[in-house]
C-alpha positions in Angstrom: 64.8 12.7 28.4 65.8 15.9 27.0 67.2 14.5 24.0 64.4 13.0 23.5 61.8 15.9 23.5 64.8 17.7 21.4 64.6 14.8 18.5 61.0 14.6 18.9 60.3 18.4 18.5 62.4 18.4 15.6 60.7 15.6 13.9 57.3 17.5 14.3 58.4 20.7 13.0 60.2 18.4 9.7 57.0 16.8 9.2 55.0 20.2 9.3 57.1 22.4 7.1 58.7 19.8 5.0 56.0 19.8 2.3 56.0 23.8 2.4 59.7 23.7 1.8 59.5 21.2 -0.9 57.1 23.3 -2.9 59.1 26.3 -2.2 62.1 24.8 -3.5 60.1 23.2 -6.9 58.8 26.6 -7.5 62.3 27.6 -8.5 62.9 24.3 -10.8 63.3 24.9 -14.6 62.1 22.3 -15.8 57.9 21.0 -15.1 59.6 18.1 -13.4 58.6 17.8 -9.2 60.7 14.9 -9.0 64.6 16.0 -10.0 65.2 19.8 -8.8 67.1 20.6 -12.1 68.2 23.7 -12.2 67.5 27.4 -10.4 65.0 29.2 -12.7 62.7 32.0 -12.1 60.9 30.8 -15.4 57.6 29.8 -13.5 57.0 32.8 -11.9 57.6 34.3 -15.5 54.8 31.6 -16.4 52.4 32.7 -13.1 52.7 36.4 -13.9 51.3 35.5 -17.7 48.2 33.2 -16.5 45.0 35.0 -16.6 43.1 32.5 -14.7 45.7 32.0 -11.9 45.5 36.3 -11.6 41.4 36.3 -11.7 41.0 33.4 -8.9 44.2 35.1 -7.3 42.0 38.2 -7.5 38.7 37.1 -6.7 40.7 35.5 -3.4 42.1 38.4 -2.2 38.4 40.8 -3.1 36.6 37.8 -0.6 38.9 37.3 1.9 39.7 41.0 2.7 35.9 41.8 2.8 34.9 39.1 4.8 38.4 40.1 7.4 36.5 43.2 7.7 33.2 42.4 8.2 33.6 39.5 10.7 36.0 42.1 12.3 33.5 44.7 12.6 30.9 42.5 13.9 33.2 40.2 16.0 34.6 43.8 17.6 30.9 44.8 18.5 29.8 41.4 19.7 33.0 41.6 22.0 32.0 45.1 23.3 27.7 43.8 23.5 28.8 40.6 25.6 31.1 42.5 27.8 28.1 44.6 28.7 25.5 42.2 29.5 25.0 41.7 32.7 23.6 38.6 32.9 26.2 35.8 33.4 24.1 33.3 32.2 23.1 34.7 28.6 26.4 35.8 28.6 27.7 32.1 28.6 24.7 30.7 26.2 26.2 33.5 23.1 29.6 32.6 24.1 28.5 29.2 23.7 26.6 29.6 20.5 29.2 32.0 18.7 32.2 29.2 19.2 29.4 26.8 17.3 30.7 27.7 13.7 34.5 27.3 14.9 33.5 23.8 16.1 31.7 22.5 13.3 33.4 20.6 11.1 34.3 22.2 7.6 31.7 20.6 5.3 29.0 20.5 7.7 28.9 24.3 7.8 29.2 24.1 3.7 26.5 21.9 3.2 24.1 23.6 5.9 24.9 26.8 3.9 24.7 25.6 1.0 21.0 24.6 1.6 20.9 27.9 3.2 21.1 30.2 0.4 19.5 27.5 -2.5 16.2 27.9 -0.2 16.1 31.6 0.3 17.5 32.4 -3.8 14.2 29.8 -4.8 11.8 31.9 -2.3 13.0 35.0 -3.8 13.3 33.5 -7.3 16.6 34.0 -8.1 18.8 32.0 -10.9 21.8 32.1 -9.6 21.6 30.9 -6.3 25.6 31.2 -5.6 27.6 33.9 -6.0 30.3 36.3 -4.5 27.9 37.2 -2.0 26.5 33.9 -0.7 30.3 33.4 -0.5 30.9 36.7 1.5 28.6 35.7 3.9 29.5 32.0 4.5 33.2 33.3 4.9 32.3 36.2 7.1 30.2 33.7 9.3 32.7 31.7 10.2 35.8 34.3 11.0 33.7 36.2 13.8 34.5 33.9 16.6 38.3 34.4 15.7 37.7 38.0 16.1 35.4 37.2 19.0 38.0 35.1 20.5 41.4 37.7 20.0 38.9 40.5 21.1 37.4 39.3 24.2 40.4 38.8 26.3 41.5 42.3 25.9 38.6 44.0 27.4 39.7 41.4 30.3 43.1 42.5 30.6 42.2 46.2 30.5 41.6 48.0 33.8 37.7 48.6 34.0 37.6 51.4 35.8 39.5 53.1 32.3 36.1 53.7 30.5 34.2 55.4 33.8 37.4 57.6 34.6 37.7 58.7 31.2 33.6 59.5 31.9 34.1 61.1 35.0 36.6 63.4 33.1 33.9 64.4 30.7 34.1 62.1 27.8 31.0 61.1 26.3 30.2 57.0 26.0 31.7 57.2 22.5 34.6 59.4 23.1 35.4 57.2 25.9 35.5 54.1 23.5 37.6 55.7 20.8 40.0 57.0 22.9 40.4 54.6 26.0 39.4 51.5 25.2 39.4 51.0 21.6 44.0 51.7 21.8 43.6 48.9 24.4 42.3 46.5 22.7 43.3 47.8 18.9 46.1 44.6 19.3 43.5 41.9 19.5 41.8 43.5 17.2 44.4 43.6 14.3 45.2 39.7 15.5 41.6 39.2 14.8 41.9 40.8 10.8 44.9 38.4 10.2 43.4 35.6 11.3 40.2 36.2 9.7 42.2 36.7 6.5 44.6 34.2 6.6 41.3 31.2 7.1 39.5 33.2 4.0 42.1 33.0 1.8 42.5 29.4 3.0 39.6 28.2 2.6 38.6 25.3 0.2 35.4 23.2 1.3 32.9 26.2 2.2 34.0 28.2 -0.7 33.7 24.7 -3.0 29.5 24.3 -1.5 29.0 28.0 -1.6 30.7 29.8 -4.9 28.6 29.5 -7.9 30.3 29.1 -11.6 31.1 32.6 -12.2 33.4 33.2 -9.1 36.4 30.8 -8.7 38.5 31.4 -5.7 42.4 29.9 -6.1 41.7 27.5 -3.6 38.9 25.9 -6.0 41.1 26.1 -9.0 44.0 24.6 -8.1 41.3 21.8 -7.2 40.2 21.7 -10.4 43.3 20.9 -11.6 45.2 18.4 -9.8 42.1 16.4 -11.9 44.8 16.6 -14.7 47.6 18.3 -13.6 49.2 21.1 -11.0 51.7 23.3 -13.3 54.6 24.6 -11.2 53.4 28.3 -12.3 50.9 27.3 -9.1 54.0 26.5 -6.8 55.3 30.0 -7.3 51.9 32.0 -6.9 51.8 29.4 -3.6 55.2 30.4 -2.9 54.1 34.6 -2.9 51.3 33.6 -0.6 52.9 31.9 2.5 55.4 34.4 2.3 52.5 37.3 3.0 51.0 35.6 5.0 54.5 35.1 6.8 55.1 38.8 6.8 51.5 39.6 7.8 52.0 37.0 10.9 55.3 38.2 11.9 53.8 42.1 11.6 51.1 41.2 14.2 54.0 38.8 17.0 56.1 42.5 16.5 52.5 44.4 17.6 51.6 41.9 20.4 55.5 42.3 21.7 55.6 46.3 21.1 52.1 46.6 23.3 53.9 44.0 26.5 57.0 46.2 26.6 54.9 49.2 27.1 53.1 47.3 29.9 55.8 46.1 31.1 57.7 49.8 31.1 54.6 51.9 33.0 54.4 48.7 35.5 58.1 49.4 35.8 57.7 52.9 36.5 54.1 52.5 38.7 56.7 50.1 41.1 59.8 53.0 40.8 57.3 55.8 41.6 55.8 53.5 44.6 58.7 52.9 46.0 60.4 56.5 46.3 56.9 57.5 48.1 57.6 54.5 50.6 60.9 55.7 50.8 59.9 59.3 51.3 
């Protein structure tokens, strides 16, 4: 039976990373061919560094999706912190409910609705082009703050919640209290929450494709446009660059996660040493 999870583990991760691999590898081929690796070449990463439109959708990615990582960051963070507070278990439940809603939703549901959205309000306030960077902004930005929501939450449920009122009683005010109590204890879920905000903006294809207007093309929509003809290997290589930051940024914020449990795991350590040396005494 062992052998068989083993085989069948294997075969998942094959059938999950084999395509990533493949254009990795074809990212180094010399020739345009993606069906005979020819020959080790860094000629199309020569070719990707000398595109213009591959650097202005490249560009126009990275502008959108670290704007929206920080605003559905911000607000995620504060609707964390507001839902905490509420006493009322039953509103409390209904937002929870409502902010895990855009998550949910399937992908060109949410595209479409928006899309509607902002062509309603830009004719009401007469505008001629109806989509643009920000009508993208804010479709992104909508749906990354339940991922922020959702790495945020939990730590205000691991922290202790007497903290904040000792750190009052000490004379802290209710915002020096925050900064320096709880915000370090939950600053973990909270850089989780940027990367993953990030990484689904960057992502991102059928939102961006109802919601971008003609003058902003994210890379996403471009290499779209042309597998209508044909995908050059120059867009293997800029593919290449981006799974290995977002590999890096990933692997940055498991070493974070791991740093914060050994510290938890040190001062429970030493909470349990200093208990039992008063027993013992």
């Amino acid at each position: 039976m062992k052998t068989i999870n083993k085989i069948y583990t294997v075969l998942i991760l094959f059938m999950l990373y084999a395509p990533i691999l493949v254009l990795m590898l074809f990212s180094f081929n010399s020739t345009s061919n993606t069906g005979v690796f020819t020959g080790f070449s860094f000629y199309w990463y020569r070719e990707l560094f000398r595109s213009a439109a591959a650097f202005a959708a490249l560009k126009n990615t990275l502008v959108l999706a670290i704007s929206s990582a920080v605003l559905s960051t911000l607000i995620g963070t504060m609707a964390a912190i507001g839902l905490r507070k509420m006493r009322n278990k039953y509103v409390k439940g209904l937002i929870t409910s409502v902010t895990n809603i855009p998550m949910m939703n399937p992908d060109i549901v949410t595209g479409i609705s928006m899309m509607l959205l902002f062509v309603f309000v830009g004719t009401m306030l007469g505008q001629q082009d109806k989509l643009n960077f920000w009508t993208l902004l804010i479709a992104h930005t909508t749906f990354n703050i339940p991922y922020v929501y959702l790495n945020v939450s939990p730590k205000f449920q691991q922290m202790d919640k007497h903290l904040p009122e000792a750190a009052l009683d000490l004379g802290c005010t209710p915002l020096q209290a925050f900064f320096k109590v709880e915000l370090p204890c939950i600053f973990s879920g909270i850089v989780t929450g940027f990367i993953i905000a990030f990484t689904m903006s960057l992502d991102d294809f059928v939102i961006s494709y109802f919601c971008s207007g003609s003058d902003f093309q994210t890379l996403p929509i471009l290499i779209y446009s042309m597998t209508k003809k044909e995908v050059t290997p120059d867009i293997y290589a800029l593919s290449t660059l981006m799974i290995v930051a977002i590999l890096t940024l990933l692997i940055l914020s498991n070493l974070s996660g791991s740093k914060e449990e050994r510290a938890k795991i040190r001062a429970l350590r030493k909470k349990r040493a200093a208990a039992r040396k008063e027993a013992k005494a």
